[in-house]
Residue frames relative to the residue before (quaternion, step in Angstrom):
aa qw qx qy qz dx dy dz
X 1.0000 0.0000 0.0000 0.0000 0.00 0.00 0.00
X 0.2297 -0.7317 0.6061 0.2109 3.67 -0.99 1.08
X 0.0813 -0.7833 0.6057 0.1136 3.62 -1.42 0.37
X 0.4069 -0.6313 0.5701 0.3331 3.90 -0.67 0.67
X 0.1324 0.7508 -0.6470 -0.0137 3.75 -0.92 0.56
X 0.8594 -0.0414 -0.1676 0.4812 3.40 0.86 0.67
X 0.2427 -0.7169 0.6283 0.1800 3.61 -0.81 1.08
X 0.6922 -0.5665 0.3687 -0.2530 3.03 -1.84 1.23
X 0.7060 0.6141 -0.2703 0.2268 3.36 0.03 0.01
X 0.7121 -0.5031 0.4402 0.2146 3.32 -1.65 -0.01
X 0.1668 -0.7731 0.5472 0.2738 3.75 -0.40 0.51
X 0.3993 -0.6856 0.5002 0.3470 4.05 -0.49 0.91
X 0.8463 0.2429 -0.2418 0.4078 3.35 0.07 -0.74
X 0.6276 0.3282 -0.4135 0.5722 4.55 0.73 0.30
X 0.4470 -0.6311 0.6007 0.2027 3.61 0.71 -0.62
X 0.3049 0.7614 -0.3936 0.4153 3.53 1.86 0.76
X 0.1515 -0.6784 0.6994 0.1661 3.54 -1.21 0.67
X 0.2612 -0.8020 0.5372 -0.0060 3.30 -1.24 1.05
X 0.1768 -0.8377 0.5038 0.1150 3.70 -0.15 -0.12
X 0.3726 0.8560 -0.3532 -0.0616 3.67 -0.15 -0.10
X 0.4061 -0.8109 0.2217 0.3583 3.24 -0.15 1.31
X 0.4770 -0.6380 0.5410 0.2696 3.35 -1.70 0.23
X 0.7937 -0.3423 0.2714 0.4234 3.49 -1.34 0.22
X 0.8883 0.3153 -0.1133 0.3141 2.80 0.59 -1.69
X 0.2098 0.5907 -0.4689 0.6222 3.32 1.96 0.41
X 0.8997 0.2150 -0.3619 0.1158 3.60 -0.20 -0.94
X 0.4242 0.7119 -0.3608 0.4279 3.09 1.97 -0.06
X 0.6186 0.5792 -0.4041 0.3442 3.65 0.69 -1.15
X 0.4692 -0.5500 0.5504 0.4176 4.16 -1.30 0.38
X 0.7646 -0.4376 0.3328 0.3364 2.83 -1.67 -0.08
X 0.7625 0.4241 -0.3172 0.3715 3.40 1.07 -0.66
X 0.4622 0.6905 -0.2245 0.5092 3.36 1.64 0.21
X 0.5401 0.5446 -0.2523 0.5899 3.05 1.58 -1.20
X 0.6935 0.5646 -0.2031 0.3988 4.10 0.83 -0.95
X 0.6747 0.2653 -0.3051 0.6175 3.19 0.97 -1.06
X 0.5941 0.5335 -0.5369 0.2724 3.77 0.33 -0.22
X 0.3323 0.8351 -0.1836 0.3982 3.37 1.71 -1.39
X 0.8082 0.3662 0.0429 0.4593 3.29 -0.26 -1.88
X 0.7074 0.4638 -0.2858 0.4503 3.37 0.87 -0.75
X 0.5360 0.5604 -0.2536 0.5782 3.57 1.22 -1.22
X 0.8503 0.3111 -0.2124 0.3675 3.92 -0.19 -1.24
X 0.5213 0.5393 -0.4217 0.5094 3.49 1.52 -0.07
X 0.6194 0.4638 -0.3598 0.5214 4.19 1.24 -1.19
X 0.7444 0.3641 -0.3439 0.4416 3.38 0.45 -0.40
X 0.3334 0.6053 -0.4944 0.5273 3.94 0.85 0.31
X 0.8436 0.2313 -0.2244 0.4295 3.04 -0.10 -1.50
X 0.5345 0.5414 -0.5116 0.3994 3.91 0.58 0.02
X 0.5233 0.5469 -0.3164 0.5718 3.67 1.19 -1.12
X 0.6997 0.4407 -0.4549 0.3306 3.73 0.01 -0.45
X 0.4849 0.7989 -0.2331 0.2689 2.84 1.25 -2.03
X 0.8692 0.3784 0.0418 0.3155 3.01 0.15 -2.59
X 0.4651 0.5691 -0.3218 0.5968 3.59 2.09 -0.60
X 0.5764 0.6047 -0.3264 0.4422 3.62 0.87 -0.84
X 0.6754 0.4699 -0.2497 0.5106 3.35 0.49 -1.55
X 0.6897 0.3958 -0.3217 0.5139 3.82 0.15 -1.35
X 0.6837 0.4962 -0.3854 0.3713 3.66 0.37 -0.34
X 0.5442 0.5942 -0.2795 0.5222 3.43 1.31 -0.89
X 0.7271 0.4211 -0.2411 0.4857 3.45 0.48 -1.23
X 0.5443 0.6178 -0.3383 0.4557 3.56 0.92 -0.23
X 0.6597 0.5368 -0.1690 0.4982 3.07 1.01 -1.58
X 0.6319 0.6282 -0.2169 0.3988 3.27 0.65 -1.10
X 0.8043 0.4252 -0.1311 0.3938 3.57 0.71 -1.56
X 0.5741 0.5935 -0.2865 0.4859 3.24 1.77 -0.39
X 0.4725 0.7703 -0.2150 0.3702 3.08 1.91 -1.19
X 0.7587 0.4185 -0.0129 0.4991 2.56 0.98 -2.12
X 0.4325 0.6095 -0.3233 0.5805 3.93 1.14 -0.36
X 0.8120 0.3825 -0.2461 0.3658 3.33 -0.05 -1.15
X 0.8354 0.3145 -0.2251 0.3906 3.68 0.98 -0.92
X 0.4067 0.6300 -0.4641 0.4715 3.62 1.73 1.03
């Protein structure tokens, strides 16, 4: 079973991330609250990796492309 325990997002106009928990985030104990935690900041690691990757490619890429004009 999936549950939402926290919505997400972007502020449009500072360019803030926000977090804010959900219910069921707040119902859950504390040690639930950890493995939920850990799980979430490890998926989002690997998105950070992912997306440094990508900007790095594209980097790579434009120099590529620089170099063979």
């Amino acid at each position: 079973m999936k549950r939402i325990v926290f919505y997400c997002g972007v502020n449009v106009e500072t360019g803030d991330a926000y977090v804010r928990n959900a219910p069921e985030y707040l119902a859950m104990t504390n040690e639930e609250r950890f493995t939920a935690l850990s799980s979430i900041v490890t998926e989002l690691c690997q998105e950070l990796r992912f997306v440094y990757g990508q900007i790095n490619n594209q980097e790579t890429s434009s120099k590529d492309q620089d170099f063979l004009r």
